[in-house]
N, C-alpha and C positions, 0 to 999 in steps of 0.2 A: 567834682573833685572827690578825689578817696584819700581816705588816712590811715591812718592805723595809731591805735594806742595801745602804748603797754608800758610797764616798769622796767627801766633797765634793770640789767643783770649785773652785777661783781665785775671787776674788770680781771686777769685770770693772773696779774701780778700780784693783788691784795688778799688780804682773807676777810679782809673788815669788810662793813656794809655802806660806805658812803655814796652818797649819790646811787644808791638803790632807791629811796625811798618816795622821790618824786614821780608822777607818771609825767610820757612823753606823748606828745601829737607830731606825729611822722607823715608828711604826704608821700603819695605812693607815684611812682616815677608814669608821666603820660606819654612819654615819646623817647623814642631810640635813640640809642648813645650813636656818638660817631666820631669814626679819627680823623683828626683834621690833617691833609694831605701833607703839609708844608711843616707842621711841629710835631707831626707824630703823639697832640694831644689828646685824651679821651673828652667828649664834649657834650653837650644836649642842649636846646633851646628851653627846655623846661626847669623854670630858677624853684619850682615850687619844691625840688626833691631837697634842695641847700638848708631850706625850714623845718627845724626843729623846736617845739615849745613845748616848757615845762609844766606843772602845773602841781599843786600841793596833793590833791584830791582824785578818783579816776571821777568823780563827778562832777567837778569844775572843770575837767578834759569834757566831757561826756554836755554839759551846759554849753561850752561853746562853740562844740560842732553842731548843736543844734541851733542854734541861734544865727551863727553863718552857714546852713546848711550845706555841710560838710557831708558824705556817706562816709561813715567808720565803722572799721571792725576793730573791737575790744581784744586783747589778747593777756590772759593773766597769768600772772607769772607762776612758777613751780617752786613752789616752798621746799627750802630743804632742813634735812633734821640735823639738830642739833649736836655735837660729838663732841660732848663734856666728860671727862673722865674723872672719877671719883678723887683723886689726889690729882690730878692735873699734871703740870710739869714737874713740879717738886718731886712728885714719885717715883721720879727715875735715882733722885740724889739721897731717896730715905735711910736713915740708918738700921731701921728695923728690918732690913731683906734677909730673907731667909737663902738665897741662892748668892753666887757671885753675882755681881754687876758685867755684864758684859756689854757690846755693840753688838 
């Protein structure tokens, strides 16, 4: 069996970071999809792709693919920087602006 671990990412509604901060154990798909003739549904006999587990740590991920000997590829996430701006939001409404306020 293969997996893959990594951190999820942001989901692309949010700006916050929830549910970033756990890693996941994702097994990787071992057999061809296929339309079933009669419902036009997408389908696979392999349930192991349905499994998704969390874990606090990448290495209590990483403990228990070895322990179930699992092959994993580790995948880490891409930090991004931070865009804090010296007055924040407030500094759009300052009264001290030297120019007009515009949009």
């Amino acid at each position: 069996m293969r997996a893959r671990i990594y951190q999820p990412a942001r989901t692309a509604m949010s700006s916050g970071t929830a549910k970033t901060k756990c890693w996941m154990l994702e097994f990787a798909q071992t057999s061809a999809r296929e339309v079933d003739p009669l419902m036009g549904w997408t389908s696979s006999s392999d349930t192991q792709t349905q499994v998704k587990m969390t874990f606090e740590t990448k290495e209590a991920a990483l403990d228990y693919a070895a322990t179930n000997r699992i092959e994993v590829s580790v995948q880490e996430p891409t930090r991004r920087r931070a865009n804090i701006r010296a007055g924040g939001y407030a500094e759009n409404f300052a009264t001290n602006r030297r120019g007009a306020w515009t949009h």
